[in-house]
N, C-alpha and C positions, 0 to 999 in steps of 0.2 A: 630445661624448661621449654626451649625455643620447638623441641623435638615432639613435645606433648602438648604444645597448642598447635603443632602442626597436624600431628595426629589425629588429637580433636575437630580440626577446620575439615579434610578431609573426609571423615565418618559424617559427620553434619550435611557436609556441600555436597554429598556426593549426587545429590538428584538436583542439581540447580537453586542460584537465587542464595536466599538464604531461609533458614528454619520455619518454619510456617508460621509458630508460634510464637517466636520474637515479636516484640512489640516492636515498634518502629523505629525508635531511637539504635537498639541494640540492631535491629536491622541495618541499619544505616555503618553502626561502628564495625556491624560484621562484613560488611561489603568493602570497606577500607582496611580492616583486616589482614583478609585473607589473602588478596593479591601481592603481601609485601610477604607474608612466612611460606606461600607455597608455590613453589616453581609456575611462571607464567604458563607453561604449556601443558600442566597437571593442573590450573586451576578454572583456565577458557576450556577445557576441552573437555571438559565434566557436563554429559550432557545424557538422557536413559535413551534419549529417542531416537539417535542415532544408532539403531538396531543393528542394521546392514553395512553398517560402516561406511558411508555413503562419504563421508570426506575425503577416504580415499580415492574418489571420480575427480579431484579437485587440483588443478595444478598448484604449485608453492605459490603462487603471487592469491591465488582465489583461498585457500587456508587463510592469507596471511590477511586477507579482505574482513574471512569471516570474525578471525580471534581480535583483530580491533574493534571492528563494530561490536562486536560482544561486550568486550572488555569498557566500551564506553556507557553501551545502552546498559548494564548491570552494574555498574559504579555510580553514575548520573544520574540516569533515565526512571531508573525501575524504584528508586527511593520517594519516588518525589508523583511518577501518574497518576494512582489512584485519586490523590485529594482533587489533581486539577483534574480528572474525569469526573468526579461528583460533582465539581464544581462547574463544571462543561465549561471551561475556563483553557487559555492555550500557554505551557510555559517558555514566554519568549526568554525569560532567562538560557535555556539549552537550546538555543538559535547559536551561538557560535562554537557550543561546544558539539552539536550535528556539523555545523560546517567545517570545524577542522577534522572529520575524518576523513573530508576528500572523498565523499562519493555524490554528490549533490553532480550533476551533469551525466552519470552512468555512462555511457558506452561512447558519448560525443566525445572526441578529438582533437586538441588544440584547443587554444583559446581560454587556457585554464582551468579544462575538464579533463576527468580523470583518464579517460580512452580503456574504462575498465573492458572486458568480455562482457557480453551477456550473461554470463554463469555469476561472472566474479558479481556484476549490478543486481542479480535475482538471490545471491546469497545476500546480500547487504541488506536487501528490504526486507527475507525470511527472516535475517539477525534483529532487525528492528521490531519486526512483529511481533517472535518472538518473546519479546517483552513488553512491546506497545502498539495496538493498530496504529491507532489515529498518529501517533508518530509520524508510522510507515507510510500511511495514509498523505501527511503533511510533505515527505520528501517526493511521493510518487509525481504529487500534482505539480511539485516546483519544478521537477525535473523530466520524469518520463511523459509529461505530455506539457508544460509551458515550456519548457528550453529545450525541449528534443524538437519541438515545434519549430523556431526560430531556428536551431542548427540545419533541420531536415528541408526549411522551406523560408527561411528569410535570405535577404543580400548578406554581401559582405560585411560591407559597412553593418548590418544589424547584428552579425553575430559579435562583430569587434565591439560593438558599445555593449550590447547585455549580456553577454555571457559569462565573460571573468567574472563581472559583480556577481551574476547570480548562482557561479561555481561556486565561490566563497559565502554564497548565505549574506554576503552583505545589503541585498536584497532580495524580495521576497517575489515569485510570479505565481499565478494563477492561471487558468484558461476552461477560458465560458464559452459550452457550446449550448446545453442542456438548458430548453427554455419551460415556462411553469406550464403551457400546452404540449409539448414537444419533448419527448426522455428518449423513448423507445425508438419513436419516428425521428429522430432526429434533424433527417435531412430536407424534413418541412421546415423548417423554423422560419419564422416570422423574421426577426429582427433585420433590418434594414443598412444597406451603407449607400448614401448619393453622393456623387461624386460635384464636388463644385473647386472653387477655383483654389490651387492649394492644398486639396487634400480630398476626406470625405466628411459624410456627415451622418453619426449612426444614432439609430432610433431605435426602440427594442425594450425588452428585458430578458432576461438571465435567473435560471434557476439552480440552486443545488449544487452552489460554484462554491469547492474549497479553500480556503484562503484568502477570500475576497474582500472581507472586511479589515485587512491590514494589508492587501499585495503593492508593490509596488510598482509591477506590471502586469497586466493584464491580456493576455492572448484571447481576444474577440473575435467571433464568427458570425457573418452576418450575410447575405443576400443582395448580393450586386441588383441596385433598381433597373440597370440599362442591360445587363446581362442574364439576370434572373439566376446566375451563380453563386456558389459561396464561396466567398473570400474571406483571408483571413487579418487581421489588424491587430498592432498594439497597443496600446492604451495607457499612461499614465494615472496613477492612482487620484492627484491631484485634477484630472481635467475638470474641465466646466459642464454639468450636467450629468456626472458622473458622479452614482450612490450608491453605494452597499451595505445590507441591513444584514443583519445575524439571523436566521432560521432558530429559532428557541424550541425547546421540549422533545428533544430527540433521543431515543432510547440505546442508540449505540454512537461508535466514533466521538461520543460529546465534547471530546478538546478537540477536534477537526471544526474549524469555523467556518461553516455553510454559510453562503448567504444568497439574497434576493439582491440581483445587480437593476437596475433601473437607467438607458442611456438616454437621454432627454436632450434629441440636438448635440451628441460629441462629436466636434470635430477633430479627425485625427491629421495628420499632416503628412502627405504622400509620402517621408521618407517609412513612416511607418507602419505602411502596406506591406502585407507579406508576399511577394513577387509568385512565391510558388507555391499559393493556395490561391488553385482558380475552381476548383469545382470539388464535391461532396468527397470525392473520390483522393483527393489529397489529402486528407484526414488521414484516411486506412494505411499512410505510412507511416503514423504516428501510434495509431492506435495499433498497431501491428506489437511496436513492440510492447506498448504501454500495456496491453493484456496480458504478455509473458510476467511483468512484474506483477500485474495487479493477480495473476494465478499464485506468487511466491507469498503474497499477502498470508493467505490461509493455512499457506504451508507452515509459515515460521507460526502463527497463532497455535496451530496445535501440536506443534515443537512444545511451546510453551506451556500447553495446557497436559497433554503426556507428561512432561518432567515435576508438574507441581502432582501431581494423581499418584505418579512414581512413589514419589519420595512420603507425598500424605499417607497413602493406603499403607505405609511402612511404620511410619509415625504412629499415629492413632489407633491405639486398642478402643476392642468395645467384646464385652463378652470374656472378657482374661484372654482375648491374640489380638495380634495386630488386622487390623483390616483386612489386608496382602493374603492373611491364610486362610479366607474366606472362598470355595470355587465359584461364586457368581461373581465377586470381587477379580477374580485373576481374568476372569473370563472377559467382563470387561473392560479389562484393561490393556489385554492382549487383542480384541479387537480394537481397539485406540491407534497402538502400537502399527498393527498391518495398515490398518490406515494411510499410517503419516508414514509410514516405508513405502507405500504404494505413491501416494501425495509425491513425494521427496523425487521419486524417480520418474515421474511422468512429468514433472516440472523442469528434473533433468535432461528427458529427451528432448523435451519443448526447446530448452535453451540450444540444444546441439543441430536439430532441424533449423535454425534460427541461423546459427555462424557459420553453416554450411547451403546457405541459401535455398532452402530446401521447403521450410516452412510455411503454411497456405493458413489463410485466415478459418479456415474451417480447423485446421491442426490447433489454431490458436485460440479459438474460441471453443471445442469441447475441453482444451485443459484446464480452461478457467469456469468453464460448467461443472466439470468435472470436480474437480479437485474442490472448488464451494462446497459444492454439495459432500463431500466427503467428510469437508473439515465443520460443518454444522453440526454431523452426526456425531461426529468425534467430541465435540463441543458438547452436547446433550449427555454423552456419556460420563463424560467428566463431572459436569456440574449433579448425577445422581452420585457416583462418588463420594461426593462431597459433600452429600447430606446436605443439612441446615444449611454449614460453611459455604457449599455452592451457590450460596443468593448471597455472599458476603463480596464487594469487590477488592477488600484485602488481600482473599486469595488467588485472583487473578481469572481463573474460571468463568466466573458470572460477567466477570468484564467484556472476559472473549467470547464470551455467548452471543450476549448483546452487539458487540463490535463485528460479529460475523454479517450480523442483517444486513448490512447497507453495503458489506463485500460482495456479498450473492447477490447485490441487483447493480451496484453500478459495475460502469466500464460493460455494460450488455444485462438484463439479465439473465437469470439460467435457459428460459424460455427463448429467449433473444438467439443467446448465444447456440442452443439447438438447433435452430433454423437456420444460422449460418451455415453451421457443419454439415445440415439435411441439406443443403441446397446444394452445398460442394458433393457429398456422396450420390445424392441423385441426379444432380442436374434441374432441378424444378423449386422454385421461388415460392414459399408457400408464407409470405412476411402479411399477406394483404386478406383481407376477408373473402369466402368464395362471394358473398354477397355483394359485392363491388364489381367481380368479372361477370358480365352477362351472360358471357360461356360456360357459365357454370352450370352444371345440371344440379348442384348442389342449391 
């Protein structure tokens, strides 16, 4: 008996997830399932879109990264997104069950962070996309840009207070740089810190901050008045003067809780100055890496959306064949596939240019132009697919459509992130209007 529901679990599973058609109940009983009748490393490793066999670039500790976070996010995660993404709703319920996999902190070191590789951190976030942006979305912000923050540029004393907590998820960070005049330009921002007796005093607002409406610390950016620099500050969720509102009616990431921060007179208290953010230019050691992740973003989405295309175009007759024997059906299928084989390994080199110090923000802003724009495309393709189903967020597709928009523009947009890279290969700064330089014969 035990032999032929194994056999069965396997012919089912073999494109990921579970069955398309299962209602959700029997979705849920098949995800509990299968993990007990079919050997762990026959049932995580079941994936189409690993083409090139691309696990194989991956040392044993990074494998062993990828088949837990799998094993959580498709047990846990993947039963339960879709309602709270209709819902644009965040499930704090799977707050500790993301925290005990131990990747919340990525690459930071001590202090009750995991001291993953880049590789091993950038497969953790493709395994969570894989099945959930806004997830991904939720761990990038706690960690590769509020506690990689604090690791990369607070005291001592700051990483020993918030770091454990926020390795373990038993608190939640944020970090507002991005004001409602200010996205692209960032290194305008308005917001204000004066310094008085004690500490400072910030003034400002804050746009398009993830996790803001419940963080428990906040990584603030704001504009020294006596030095016209920006510094960077932490912030309690509790301070005085301190609001955070929910962004409503957004048509991707919707369990990602954006908000409008408003600081009204915060005072922070000098030990909670970030010692090593003194000007614009200290950021870019954050966001250096936090791009490598935010490129792994789109990668694992169309991991995702390949493996559900897989396995439907196999499923679904129309015409007395299955989908799959259709050649406009193969055709786009198989570009999907080059795709995320392409995706997969320039996200690869990314991480290798990266551990071998090699890596230039121009490297790391066309991978995450790059590889957006690939997995959009990849993304369009699926949901024709899918026919009708592709506007369904049951089947995961339509989700990741929508969930790709707001990848392609934050962390740079595509446009953004070109001009980085044009400015690194030429040499010439082309960020500002020729209409601003009076040099301009334009």
């Amino acid at each position: 008996m035990i032999t032929r529901i194994k056999r069965a679990l396997i012919s089912i599973s073999h494109h990921w997830m579970f069955p398309l058609h299962f209602p959700r109940q029997l979705q849920r009983l098949f995800s509990l399932l299968a993990p007990m009748v079919l050997n762990d490393a026959v049932w995580l490793k079941i994936t189409a879109s690993d083409y090139y066999q691309f696990d194989d670039l991956l040392t044993s500790e990074e494998q062993a990264i990828r088949m837990k976070v799998r094993e959580c996010m498709e047990k846990d995660v993947a039963p339960v997104m879709a309602r709270y993404w209709e819902k644009a709703e965040f499930p704090f319920h799977l707050i500790p069950k993301i925290g005990a996999l131990g990747i919340a902190g990525g690459t930071i070191k001590g202090y009750g962070c995991p001291g993953m590789s880049i590789t091993g951190s950038a497969i953790a976030t493709a395994e969570v996309a894989r099945v959930d942006a806004s997830c991904s979305t939720f761990i990038l912000v706690h960690s590769s840009l509020a506690m990689l923050t604090i690791a990369l540029c607070g005291s001592e004393a700051q990483k020993q207070k918030y770091l454990p907590s926020l390795a373990k998820l038993k608190s939640v960070a944020c970090w507002a740089l991005t004001e409602p005049d200010y996205g692209s330009d960032a290194s305008a921002l308005k917001t204000t810190a004066t310094k008085v007796e004690g500490g400072w005093i910030l003034e400002g607002q804050k746009r398009w901050i993830g996790n803001s409406t419940f963080a428990d610390v906040l990584v603030i950016f704001a504009r020294n008045t006596t030095t016209n620099q920006i510094n960077g500050y932490i912030v309690k969720k509790d301070a005085p003067g301190l609001r955070a509102t929910k962004i409503e009616n957004k048509i991707g990431l919707r369990i990602v809780q954006n908000g409008d921060i408003l600081l009204n007179r915060v005072f922070v208290p000098c030990e909670d100055r970030l010692p090593g953010v003194n000007s614009f230019q200290d950021t870019n050691k954050v966001l250096a890496v936090s791009r490598v992740m935010v490129a792994w973003q789109p990668i694992g989405i169309s991991m995702g959306v390949y493996d559900v295309c897989h396995r439907y175009l196999k499923e679904r007759k129309q015409f007395g064949a299955p989908l799959a024997a259709f050649q406009l059906n193969q055709q786009k299928l198989v570009q999907m596939l080059g795709n995320v084989q392409a995706m997969l390994l320039v996200g690869w080199r990314l991480c290798k240019l990266y551990e071998n110090g090699k890596m230039t923000p121009g490297h790391a802003s066309l991978g995450k132009s790059w590889i957006t724009s690939k997995a959009r495309v990849t993304a369009a393709l699926g949901r024709e697919l899918l026919g009708g189903n592709g506007i369904l967020v049951d089947f995961l597709v339509a989700k990741a459509f929508c969930d790709l928009e707001p990848i392609y523009t934050y962390e740079g947009t595509y446009d953004i992130n070109t001009l980085v890279t044009g400015r690194e290969i030429t040499g010439i700064a082309s960020f500002k209007s020729p209409m601003l330089n009076r040099q301009s014969r334009l």
